[in-house]
C-alpha positions as CSV (number, residue, x, y, z in Angstrom):
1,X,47.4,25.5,45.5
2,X,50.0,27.7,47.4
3,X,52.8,30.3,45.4
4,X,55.2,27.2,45.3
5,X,53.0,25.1,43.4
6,X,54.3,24.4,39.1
7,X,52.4,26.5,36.9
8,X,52.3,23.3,34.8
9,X,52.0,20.1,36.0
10,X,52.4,16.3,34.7
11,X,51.2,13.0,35.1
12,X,52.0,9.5,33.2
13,X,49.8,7.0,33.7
14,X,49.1,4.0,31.5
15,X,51.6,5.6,28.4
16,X,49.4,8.8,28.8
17,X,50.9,12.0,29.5
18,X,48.7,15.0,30.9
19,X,50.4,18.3,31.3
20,X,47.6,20.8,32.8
21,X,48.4,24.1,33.1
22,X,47.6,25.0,37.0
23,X,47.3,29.0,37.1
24,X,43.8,30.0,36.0
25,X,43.7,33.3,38.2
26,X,46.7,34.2,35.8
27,X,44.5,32.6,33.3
28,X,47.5,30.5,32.4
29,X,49.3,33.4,31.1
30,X,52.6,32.3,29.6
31,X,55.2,34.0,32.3
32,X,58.5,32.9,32.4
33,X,57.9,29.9,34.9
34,X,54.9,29.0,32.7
35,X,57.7,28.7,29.7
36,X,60.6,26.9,31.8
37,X,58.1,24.3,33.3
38,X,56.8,23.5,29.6
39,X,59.8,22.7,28.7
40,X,61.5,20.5,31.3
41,X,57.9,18.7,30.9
42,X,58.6,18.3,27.3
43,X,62.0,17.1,28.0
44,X,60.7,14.3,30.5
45,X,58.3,13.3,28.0
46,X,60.7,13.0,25.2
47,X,62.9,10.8,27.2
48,X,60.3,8.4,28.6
49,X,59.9,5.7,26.2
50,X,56.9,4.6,27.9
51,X,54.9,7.6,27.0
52,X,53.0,7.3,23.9
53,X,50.5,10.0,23.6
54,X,50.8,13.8,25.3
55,X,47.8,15.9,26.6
56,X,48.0,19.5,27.4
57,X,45.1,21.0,28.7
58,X,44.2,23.5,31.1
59,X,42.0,23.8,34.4
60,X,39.2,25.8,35.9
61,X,37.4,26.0,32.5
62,X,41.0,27.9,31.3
63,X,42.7,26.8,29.1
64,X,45.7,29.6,28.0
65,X,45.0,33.6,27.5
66,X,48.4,34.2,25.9
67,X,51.3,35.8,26.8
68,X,52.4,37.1,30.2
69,X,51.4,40.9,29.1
70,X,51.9,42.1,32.6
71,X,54.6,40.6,33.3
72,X,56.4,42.1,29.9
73,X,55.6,45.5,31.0
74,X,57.2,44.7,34.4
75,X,60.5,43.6,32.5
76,X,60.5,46.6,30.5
77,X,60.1,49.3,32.8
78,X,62.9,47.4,35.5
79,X,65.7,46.7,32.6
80,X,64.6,47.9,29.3
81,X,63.8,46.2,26.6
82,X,65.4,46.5,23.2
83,X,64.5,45.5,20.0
84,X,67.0,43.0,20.3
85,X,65.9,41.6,23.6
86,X,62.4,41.1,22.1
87,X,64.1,39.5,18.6
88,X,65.9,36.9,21.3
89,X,62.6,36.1,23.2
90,X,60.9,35.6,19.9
91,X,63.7,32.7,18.8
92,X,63.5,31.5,22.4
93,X,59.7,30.7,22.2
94,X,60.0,29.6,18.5
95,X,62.3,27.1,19.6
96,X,60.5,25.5,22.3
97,X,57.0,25.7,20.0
98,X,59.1,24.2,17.3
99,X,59.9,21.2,19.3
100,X,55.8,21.0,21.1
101,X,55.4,20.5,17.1
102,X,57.6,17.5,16.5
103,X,57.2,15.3,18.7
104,X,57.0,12.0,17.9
105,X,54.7,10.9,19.3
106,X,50.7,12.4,19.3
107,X,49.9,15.8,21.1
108,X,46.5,16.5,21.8
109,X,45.2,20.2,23.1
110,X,42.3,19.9,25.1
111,X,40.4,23.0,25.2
112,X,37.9,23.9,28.1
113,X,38.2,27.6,27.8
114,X,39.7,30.3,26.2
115,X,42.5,30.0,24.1
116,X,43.7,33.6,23.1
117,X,46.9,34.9,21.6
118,X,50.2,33.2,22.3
119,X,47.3,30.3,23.8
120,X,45.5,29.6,20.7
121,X,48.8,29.2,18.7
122,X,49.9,26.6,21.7
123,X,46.6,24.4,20.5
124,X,47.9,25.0,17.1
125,X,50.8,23.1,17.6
126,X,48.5,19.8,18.5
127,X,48.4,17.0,16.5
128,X,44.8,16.8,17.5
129,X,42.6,19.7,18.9
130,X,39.4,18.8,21.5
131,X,37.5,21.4,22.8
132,X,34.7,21.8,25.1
133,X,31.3,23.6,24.5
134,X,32.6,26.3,26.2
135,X,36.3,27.0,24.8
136,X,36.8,29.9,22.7
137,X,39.5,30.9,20.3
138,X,41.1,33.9,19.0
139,X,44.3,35.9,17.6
140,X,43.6,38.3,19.9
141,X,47.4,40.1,18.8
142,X,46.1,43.0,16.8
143,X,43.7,44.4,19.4
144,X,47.3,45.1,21.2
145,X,49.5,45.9,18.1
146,X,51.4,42.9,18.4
147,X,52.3,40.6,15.3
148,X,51.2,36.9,16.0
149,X,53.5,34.7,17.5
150,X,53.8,30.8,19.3
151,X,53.9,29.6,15.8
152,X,49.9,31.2,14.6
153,X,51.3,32.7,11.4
154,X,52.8,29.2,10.1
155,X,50.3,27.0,11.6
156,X,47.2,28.7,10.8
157,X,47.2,29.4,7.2
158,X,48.1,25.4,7.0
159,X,45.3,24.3,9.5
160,X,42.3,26.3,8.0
161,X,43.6,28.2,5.1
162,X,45.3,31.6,4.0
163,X,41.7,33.3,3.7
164,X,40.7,32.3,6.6
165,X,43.6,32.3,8.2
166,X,43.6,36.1,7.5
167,X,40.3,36.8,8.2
168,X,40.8,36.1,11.8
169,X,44.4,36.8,12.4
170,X,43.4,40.7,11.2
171,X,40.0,41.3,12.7
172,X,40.8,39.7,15.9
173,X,37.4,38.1,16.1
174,X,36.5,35.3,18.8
175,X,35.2,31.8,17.4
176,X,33.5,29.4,19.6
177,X,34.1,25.1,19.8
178,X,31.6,25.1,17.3
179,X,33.1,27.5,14.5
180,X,36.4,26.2,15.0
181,X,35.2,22.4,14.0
182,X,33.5,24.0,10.6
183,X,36.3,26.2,9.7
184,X,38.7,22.8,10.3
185,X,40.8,23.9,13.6
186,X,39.4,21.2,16.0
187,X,39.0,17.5,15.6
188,X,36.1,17.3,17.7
189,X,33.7,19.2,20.2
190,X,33.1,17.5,23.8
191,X,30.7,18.8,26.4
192,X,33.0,20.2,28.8
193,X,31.2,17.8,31.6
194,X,31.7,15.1,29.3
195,X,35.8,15.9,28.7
196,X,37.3,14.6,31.7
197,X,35.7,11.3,30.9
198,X,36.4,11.2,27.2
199,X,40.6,11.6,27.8
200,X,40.4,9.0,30.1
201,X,39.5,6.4,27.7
């Protein structure tokens, strides 16, 4: 993989679309590129009529740590950023999230990995949610003082409950494959030898 290379990438085959996230040194960390590719991906898919099922997924045993902190940071201390800079990013991302949402046609997250922060709310947005053995989930926001975004605080509450909901978006805590499936999050676990195989079918 060389600098020039998507940080997202797609195939279609068969009806089947797999977008796979392709940066997992960044550990797929939402940076502007990440954000641009998503979309002109969901843009293809939308106008393919031969496409009848999306997969997002990552690779490396990543599948999306969050947000591009770094690369914030970087922003900041080159142009400032004001509160209503941050207020436009926010409807920006709730725009594109909004339309990962409804889609019409499935969206299945497939998990191998972490999914933390802004990443966890991106497997939110799935129709269906598979996970590997070894994916691991959390709202990771109030470790750094940030308020939950990429759609958490609607999805959430709906997916597993307000108590629940809660309970993980304030504490921060890290649930594994197999948490997730009790609490209601994923539709099913796969062995994370075993997932390549499974999507393929």
């Amino acid at each position: 993989m060389t600098d020039q290379d998507p940080a997202i990438s797609l195939e279609i085959n068969d009806g089947i679309a797999v977008a796979t996230m392709r940066r997992p040194k960044q550990r797929n960390a939402m940076s502007a590129e990440f954000i641009a590719c998503i979309q002109d991906i969901m843009a293809r898919v939308r106008n393919d009529d031969s496409v009848r099922v999306f997969i997002l997924t990552g690779s490396d045993g990543v599948f999306c740590a969050g947000g591009d902190i770094k690369g914030m940071l970087d922003r900041a201390k080159g142009k400032g950023m004001s509160a209503d800079a941050v207020r436009k990013r926010l409807y920006y991302m709730n725009e594109w999230v909004q339309q990962l949402r409804t889609m019409e046609i499935p969206v299945i997250a497939a998990v191998d990995g972490p999914a933390f922060g802004a990443g966890f709310g991106l497997s939110l947005c799935a129709d269906f949610v598979l996970a590997s053995d070894r994916a691991s989930f959390c709202s990771v926001f109030c470790r750094i003082g940030a308020v939950p975004d990429c759609g958490v605080l609607f999805n959430l509450p709906r997916m597993i409950g307000m108590q629940r909901a809660k309970q993980l978006m304030y504490t921060g805590r890290e649930v594994s494959a197999e948490e997730a499936r009790d609490l209601g999050k994923l539709s099913r676990p796969i062995a994370h030898d075993q997932a390549a195989a499974y999507l393929a079918t």
